[in-house]
PDB file of N, CA, C and O in Angstrom:
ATOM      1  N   UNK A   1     130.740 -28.119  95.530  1.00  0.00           N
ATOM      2  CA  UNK A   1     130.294 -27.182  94.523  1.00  0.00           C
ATOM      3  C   UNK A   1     129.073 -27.751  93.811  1.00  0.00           C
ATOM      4  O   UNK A   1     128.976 -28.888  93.349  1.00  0.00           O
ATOM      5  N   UNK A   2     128.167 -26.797  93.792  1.00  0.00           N
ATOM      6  CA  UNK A   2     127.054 -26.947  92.680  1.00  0.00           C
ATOM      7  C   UNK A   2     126.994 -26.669  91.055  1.00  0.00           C
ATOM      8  O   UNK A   2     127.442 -25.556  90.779  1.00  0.00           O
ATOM      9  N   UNK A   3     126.484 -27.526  89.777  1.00  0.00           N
ATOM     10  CA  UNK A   3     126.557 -26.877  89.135  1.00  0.00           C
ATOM     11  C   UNK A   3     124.966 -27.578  88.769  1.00  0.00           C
ATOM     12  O   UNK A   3     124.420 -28.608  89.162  1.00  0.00           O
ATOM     13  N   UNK A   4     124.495 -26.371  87.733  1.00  0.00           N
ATOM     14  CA  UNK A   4     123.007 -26.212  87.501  1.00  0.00           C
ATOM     15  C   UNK A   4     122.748 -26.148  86.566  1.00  0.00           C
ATOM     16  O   UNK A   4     123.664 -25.556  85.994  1.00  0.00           O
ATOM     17  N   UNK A   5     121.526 -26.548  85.475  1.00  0.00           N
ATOM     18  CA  UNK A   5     121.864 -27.360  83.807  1.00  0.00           C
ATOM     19  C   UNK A   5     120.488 -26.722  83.392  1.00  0.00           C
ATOM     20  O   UNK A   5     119.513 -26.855  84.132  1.00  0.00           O
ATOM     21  N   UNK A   6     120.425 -26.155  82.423  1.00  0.00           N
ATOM     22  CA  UNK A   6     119.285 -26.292  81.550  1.00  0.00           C
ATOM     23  C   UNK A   6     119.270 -27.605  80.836  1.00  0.00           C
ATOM     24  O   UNK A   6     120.194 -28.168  80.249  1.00  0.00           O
ATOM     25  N   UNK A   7     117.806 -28.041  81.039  1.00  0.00           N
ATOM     26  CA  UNK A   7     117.796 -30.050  80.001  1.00  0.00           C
ATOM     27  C   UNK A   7     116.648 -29.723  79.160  1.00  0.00           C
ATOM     28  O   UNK A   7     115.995 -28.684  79.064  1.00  0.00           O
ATOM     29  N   UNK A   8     116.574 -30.604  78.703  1.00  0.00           N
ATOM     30  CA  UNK A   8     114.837 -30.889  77.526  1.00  0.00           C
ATOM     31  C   UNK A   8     114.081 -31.930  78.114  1.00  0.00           C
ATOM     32  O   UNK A   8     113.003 -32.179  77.574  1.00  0.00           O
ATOM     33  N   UNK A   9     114.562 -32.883  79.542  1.00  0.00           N
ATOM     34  CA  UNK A   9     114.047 -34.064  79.815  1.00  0.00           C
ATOM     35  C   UNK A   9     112.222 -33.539  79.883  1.00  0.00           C
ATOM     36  O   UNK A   9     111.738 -32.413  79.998  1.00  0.00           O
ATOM     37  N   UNK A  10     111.701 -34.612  79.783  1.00  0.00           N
ATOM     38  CA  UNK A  10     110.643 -34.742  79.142  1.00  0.00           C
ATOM     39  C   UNK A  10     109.352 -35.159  80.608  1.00  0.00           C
ATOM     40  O   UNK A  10     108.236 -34.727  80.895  1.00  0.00           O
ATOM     41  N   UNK A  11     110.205 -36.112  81.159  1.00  0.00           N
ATOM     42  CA  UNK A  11     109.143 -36.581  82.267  1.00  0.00           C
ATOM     43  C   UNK A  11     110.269 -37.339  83.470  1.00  0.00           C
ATOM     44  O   UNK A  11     111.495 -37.278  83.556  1.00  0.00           O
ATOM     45  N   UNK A  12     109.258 -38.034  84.294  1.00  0.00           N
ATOM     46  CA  UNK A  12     110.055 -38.260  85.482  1.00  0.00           C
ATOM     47  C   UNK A  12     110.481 -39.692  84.852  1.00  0.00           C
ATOM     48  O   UNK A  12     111.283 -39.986  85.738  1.00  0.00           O
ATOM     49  N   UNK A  13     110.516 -40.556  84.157  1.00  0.00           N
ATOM     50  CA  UNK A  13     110.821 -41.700  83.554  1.00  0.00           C
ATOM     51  C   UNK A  13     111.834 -41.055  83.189  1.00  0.00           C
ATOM     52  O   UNK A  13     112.631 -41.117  84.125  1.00  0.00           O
ATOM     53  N   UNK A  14     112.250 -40.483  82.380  1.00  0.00           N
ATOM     54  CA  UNK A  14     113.602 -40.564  81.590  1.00  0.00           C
ATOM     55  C   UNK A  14     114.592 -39.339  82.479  1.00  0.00           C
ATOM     56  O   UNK A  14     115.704 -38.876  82.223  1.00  0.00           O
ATOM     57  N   UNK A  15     113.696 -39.099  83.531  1.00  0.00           N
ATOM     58  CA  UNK A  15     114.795 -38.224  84.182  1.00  0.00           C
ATOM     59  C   UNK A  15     115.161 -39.080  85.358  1.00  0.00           C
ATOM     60  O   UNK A  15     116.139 -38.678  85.987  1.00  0.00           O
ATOM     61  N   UNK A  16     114.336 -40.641  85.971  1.00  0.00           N
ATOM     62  CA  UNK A  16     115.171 -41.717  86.853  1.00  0.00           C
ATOM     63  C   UNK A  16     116.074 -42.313  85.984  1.00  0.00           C
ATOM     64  O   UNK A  16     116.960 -43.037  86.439  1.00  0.00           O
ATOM     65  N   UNK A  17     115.947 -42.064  84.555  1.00  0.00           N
ATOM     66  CA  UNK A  17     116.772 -43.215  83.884  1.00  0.00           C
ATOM     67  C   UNK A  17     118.666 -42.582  83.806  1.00  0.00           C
ATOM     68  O   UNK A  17     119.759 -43.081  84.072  1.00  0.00           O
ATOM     69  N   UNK A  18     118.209 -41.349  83.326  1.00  0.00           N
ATOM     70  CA  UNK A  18     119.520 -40.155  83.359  1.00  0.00           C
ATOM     71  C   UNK A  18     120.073 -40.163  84.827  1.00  0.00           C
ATOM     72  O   UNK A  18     121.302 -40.126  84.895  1.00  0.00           O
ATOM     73  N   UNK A  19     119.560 -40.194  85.720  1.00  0.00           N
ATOM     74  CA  UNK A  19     120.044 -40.140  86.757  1.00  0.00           C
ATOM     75  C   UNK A  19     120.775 -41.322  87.146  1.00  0.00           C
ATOM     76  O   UNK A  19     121.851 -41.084  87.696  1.00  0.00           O
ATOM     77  N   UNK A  20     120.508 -42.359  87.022  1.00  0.00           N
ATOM     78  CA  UNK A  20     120.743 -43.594  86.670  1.00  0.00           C
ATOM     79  C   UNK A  20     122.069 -43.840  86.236  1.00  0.00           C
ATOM     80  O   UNK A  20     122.704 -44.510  87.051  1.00  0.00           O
ATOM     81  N   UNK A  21     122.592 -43.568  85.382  1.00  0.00           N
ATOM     82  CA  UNK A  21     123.470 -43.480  84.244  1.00  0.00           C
ATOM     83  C   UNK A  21     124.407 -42.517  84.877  1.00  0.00           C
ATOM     84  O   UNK A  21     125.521 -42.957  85.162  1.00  0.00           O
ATOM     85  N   UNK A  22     124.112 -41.151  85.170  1.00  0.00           N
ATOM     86  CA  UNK A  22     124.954 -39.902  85.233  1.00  0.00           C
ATOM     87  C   UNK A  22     125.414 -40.755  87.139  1.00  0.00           C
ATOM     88  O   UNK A  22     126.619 -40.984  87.246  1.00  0.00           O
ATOM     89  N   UNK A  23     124.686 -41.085  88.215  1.00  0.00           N
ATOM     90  CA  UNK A  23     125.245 -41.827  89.451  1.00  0.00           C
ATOM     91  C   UNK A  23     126.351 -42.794  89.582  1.00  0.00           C
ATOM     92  O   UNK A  23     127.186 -42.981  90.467  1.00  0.00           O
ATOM     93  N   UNK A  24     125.976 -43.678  87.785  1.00  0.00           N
ATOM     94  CA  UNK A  24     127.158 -44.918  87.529  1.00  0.00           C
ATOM     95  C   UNK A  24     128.313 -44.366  87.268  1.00  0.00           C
ATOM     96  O   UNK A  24     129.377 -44.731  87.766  1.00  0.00           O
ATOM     97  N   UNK A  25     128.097 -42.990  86.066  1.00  0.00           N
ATOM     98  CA  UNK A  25     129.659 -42.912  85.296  1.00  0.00           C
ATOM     99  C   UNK A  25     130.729 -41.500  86.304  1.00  0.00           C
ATOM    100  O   UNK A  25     131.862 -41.052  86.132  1.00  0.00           O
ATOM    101  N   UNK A  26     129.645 -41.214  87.311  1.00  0.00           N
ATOM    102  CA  UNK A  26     130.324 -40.048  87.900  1.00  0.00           C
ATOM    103  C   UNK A  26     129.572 -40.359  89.590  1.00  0.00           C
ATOM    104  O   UNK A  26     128.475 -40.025  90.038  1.00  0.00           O
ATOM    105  N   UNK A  27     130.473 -40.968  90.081  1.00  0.00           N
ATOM    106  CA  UNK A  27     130.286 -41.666  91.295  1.00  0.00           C
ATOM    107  C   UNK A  27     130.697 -40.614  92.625  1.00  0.00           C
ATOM    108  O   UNK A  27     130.482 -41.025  93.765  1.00  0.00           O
ATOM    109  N   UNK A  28     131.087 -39.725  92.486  1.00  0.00           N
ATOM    110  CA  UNK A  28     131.947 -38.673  93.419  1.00  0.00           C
ATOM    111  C   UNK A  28     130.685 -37.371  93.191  1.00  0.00           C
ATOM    112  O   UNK A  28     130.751 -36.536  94.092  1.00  0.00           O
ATOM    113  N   UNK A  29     129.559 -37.086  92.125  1.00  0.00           N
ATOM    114  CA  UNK A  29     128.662 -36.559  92.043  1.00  0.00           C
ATOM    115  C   UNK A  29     127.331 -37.026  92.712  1.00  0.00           C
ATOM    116  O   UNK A  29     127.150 -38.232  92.880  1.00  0.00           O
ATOM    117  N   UNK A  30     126.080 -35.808  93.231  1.00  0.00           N
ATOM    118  CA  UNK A  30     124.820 -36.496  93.606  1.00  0.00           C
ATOM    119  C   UNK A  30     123.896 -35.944  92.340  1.00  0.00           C
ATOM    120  O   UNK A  30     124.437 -35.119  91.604  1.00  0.00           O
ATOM    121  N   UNK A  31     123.038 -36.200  92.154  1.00  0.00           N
ATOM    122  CA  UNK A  31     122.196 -34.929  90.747  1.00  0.00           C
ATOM    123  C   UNK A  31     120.919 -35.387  91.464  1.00  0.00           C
ATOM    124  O   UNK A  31     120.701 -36.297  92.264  1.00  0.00           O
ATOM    125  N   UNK A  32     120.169 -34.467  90.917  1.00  0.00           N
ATOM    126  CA  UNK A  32     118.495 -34.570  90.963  1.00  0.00           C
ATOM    127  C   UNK A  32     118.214 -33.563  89.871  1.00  0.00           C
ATOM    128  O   UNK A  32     118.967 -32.682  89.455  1.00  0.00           O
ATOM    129  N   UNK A  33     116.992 -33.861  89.487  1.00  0.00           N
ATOM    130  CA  UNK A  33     116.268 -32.783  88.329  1.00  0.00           C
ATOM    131  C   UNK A  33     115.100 -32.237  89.011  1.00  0.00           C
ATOM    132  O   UNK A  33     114.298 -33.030  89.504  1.00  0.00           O
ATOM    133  N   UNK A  34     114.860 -30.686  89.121  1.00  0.00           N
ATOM    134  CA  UNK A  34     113.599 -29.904  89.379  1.00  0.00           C
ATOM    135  C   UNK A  34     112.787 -29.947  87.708  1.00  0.00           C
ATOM    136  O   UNK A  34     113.230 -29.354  86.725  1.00  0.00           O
ATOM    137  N   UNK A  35     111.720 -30.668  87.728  1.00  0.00           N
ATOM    138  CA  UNK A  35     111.042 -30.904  86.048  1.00  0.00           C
ATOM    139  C   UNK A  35     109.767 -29.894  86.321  1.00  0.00           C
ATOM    140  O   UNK A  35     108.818 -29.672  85.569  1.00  0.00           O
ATOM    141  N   UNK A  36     110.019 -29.388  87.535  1.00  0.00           N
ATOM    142  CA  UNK A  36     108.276 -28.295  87.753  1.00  0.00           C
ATOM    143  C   UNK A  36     109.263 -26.713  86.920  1.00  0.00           C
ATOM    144  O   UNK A  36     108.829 -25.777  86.249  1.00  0.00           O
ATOM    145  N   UNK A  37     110.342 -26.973  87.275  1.00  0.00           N
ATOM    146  CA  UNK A  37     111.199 -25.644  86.803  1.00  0.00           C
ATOM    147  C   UNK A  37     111.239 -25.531  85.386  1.00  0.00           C
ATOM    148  O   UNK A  37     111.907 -26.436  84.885  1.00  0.00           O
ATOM    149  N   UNK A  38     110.541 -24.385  84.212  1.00  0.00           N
ATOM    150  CA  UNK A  38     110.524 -24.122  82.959  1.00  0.00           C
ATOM    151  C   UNK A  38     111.693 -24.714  82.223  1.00  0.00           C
ATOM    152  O   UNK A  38     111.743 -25.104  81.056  1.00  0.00           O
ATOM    153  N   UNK A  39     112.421 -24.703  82.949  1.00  0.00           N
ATOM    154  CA  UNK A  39     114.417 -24.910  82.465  1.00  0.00           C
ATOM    155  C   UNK A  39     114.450 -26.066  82.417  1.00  0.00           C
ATOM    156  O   UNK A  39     115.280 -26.387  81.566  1.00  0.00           O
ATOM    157  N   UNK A  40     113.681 -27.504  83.183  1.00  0.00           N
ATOM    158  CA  UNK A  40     113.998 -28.759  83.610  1.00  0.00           C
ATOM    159  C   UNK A  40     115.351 -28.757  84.053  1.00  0.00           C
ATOM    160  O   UNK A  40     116.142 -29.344  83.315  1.00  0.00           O
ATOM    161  N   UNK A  41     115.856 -28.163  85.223  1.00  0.00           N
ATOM    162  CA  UNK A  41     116.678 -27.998  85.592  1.00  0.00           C
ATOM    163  C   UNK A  41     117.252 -29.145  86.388  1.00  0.00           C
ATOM    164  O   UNK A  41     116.681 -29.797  87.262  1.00  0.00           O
ATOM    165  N   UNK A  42     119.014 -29.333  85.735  1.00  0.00           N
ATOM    166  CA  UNK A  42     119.282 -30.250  86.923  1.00  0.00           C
ATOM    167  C   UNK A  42     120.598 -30.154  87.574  1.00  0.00           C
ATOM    168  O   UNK A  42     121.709 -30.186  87.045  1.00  0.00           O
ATOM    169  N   UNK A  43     120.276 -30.029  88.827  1.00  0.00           N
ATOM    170  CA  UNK A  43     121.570 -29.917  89.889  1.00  0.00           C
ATOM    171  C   UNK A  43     122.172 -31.077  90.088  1.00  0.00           C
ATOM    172  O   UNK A  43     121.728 -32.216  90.227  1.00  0.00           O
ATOM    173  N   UNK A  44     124.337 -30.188  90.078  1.00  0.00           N
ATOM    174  CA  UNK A  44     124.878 -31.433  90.176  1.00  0.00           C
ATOM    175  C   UNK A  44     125.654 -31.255  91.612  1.00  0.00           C
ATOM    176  O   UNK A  44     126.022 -30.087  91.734  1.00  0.00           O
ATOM    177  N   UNK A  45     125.953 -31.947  92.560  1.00  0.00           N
ATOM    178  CA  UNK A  45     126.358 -31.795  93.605  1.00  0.00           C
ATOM    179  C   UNK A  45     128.114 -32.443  93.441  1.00  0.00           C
ATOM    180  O   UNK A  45     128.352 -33.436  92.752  1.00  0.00           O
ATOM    181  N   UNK A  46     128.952 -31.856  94.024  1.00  0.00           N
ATOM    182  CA  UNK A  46     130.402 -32.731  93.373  1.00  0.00           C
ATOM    183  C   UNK A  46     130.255 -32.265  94.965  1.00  0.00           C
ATOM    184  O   UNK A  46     129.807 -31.261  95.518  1.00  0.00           O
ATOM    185  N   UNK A  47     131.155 -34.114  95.638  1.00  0.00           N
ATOM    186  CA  UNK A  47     131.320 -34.353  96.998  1.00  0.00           C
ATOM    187  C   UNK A  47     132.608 -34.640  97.149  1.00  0.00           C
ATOM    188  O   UNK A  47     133.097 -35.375  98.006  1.00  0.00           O
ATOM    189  N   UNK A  48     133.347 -33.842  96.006  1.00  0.00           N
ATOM    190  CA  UNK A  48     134.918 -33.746  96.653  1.00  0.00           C
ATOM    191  C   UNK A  48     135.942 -32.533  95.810  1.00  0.00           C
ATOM    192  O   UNK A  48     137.144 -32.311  95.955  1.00  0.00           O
ATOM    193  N   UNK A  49     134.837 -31.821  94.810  1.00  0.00           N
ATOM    194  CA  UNK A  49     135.301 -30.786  94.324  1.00  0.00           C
ATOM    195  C   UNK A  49     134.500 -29.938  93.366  1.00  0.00           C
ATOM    196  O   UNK A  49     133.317 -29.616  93.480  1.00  0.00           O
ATOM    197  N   UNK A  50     135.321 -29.639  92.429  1.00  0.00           N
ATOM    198  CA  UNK A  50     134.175 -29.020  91.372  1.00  0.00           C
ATOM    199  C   UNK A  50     133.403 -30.013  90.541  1.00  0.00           C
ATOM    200  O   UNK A  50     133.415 -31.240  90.642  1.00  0.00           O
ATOM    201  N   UNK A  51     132.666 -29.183  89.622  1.00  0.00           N
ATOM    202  CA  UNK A  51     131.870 -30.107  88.989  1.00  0.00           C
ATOM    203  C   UNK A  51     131.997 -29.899  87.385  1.00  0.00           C
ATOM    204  O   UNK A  51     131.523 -28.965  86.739  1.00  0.00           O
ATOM    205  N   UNK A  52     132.574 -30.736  87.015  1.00  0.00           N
ATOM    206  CA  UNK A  52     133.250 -31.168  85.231  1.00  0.00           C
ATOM    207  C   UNK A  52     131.774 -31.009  84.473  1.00  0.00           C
ATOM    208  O   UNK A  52     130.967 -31.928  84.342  1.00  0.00           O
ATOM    209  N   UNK A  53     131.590 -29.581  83.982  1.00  0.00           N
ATOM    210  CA  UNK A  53     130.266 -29.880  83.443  1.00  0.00           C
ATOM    211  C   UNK A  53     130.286 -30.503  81.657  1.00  0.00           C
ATOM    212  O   UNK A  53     129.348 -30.724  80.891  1.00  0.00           O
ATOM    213  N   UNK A  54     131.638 -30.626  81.488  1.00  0.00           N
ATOM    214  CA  UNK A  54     131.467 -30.925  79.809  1.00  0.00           C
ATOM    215  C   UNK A  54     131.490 -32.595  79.583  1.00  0.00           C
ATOM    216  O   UNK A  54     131.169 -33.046  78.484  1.00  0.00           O
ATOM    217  N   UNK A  55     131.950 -33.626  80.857  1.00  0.00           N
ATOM    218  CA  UNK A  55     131.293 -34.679  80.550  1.00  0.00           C
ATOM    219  C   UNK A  55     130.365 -35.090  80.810  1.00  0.00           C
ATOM    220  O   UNK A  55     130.051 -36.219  80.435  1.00  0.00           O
ATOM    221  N   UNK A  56     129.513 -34.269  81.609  1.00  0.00           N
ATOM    222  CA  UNK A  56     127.948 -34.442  82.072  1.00  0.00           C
ATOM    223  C   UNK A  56     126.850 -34.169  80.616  1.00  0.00           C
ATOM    224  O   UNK A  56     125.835 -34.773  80.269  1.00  0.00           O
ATOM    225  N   UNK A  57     127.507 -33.110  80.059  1.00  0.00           N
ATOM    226  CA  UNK A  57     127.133 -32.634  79.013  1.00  0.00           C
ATOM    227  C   UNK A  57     127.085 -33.594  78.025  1.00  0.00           C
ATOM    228  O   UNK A  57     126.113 -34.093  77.459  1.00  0.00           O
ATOM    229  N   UNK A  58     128.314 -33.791  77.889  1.00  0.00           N
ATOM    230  CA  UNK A  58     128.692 -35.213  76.903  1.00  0.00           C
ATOM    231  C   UNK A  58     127.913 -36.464  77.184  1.00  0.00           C
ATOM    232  O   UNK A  58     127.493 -36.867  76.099  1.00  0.00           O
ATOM    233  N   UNK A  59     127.581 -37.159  78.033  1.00  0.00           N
ATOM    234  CA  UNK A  59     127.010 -37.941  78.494  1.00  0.00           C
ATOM    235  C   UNK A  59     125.592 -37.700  78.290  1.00  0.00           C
ATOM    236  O   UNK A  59     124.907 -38.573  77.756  1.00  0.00           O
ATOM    237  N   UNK A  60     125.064 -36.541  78.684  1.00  0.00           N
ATOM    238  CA  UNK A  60     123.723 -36.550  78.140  1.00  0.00           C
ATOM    239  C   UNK A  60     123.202 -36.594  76.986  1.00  0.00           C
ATOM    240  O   UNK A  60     122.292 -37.374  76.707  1.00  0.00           O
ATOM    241  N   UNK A  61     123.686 -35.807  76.213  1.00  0.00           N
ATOM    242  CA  UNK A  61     123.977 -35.861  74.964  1.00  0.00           C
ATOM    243  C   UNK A  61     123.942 -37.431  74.115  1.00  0.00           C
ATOM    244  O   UNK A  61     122.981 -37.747  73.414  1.00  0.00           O
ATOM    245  N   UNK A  62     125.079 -38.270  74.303  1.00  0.00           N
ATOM    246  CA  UNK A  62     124.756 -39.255  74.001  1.00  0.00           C
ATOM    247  C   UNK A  62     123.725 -40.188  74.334  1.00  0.00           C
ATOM    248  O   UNK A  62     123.582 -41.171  73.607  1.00  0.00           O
ATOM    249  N   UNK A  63     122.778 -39.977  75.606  1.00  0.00           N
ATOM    250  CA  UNK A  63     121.826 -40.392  76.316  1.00  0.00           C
ATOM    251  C   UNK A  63     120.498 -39.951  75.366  1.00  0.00           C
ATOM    252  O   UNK A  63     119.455 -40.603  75.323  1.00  0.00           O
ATOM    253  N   UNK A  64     120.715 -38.920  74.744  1.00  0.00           N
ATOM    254  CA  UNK A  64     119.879 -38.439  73.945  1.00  0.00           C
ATOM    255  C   UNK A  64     118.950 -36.858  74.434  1.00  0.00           C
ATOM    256  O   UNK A  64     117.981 -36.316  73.902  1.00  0.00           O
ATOM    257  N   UNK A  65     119.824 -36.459  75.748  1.00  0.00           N
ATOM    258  CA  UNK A  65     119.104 -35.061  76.125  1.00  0.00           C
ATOM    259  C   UNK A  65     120.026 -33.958  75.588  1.00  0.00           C
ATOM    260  O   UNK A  65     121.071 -34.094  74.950  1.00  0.00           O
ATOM    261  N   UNK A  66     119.418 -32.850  75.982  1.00  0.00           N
ATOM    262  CA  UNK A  66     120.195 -31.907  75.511  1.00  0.00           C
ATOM    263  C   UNK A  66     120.429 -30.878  77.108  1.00  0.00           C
ATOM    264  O   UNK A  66     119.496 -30.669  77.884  1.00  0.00           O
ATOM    265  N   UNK A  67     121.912 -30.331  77.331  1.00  0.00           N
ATOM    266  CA  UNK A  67     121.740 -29.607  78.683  1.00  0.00           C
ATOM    267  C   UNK A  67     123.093 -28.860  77.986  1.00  0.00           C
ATOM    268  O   UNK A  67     123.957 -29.185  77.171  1.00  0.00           O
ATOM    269  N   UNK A  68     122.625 -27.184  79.117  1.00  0.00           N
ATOM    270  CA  UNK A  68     123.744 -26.086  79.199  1.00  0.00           C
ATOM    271  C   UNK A  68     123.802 -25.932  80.794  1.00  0.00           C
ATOM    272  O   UNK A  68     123.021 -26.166  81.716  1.00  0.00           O
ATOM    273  N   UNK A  69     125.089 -25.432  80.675  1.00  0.00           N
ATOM    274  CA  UNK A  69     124.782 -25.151  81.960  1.00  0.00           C
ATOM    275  C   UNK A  69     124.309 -23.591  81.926  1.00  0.00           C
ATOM    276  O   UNK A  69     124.451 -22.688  81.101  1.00  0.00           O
ATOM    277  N   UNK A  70     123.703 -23.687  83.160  1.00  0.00           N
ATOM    278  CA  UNK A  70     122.770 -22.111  84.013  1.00  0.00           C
ATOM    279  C   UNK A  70     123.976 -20.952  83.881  1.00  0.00           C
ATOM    280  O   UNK A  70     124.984 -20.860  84.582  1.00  0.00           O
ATOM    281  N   UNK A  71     123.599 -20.175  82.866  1.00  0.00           N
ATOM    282  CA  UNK A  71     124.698 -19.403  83.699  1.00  0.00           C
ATOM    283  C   UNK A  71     124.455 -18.563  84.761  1.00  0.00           C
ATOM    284  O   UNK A  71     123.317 -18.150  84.986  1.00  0.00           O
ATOM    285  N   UNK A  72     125.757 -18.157  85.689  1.00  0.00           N
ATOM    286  CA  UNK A  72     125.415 -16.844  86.689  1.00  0.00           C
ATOM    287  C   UNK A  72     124.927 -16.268  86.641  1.00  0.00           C
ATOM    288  O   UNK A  72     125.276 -15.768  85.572  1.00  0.00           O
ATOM    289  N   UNK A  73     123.843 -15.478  87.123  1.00  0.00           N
ATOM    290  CA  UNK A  73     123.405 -13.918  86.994  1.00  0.00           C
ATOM    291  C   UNK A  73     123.499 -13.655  87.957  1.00  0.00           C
ATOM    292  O   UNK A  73     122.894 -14.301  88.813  1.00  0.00           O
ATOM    293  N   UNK A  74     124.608 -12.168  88.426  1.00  0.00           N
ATOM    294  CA  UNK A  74     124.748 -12.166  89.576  1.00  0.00           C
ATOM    295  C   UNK A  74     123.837 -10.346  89.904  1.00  0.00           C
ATOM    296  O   UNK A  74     124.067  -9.372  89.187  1.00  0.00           O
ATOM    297  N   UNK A  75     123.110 -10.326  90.800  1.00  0.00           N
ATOM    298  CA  UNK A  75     122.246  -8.944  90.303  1.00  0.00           C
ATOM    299  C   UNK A  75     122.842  -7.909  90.814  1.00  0.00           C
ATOM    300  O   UNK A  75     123.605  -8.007  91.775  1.00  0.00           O
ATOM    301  N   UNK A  76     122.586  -6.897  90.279  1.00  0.00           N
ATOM    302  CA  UNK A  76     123.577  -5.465  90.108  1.00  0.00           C
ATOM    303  C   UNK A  76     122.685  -4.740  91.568  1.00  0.00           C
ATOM    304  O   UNK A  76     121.924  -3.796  91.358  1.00  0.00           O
ATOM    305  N   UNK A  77     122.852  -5.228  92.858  1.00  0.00           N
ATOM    306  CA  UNK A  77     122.371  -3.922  93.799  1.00  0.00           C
ATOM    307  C   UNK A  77     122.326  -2.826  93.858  1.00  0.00           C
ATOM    308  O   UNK A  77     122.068  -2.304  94.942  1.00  0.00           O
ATOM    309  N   UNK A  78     122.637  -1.788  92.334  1.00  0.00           N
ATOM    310  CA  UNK A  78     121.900  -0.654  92.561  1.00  0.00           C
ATOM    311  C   UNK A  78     120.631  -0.775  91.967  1.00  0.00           C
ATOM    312  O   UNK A  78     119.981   0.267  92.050  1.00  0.00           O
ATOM    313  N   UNK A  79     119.917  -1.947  91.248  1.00  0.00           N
ATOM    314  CA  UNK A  79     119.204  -1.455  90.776  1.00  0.00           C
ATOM    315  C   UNK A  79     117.904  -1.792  91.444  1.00  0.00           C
ATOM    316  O   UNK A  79     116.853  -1.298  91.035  1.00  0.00           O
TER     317      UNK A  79
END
C-alpha cells in the first residue's frame, strides 16, 4: 500500500535528512519526496502492509516538518 503526504520540506537537504530518519524508525516502509510537486509530496511505500500514517506524521512533526496526508479524490465519471 501507498500512502501520499502533503509536507512544507523546503529543499533536497532536509528532505535526505527526513528520509534518513523516517528509513531508521520505520524499517518495513520505502519513502521518497516529489519537491518539483506544489504539495512537496511524499510517498510512503509499506512492504508488508498498510501504511500507519499518524506516526509518520508524528515523527515529522517532531523533525520539525509539517505533513497531511493526500486525501482521495476519486472523480465522478459523469462529469
Amino acid at each position: 500500500m501507498v500512502e501520499v503526504f502533503i509536507t512544507d520540506v523546503k529543499d533536497q537537504r532536509e528532505a535526505q535528512m527526513l528520509l534518513e530518519q523516517l528509513h531508521a524508525a520505520f524499517t518495513g516502509y520505502e519513502a521518497n519526496f516529489d519537491l518539483e510537486d506544489c504539495d512537496r509530496i511524499l510517498r510512503v511505500l509499506s512492504i508488508t502492509g498498510c501504511v500507519e500514517s499518524r506516526p509518520i506524521i508524528g515523527l515529522l512533526k517532531e523533525l520539525g516538518c509539517h505533513a497531511q496526508v493526500l486525501p482521495d479524490i476519486i472523480p465522478d465519471p459523469r462529469i
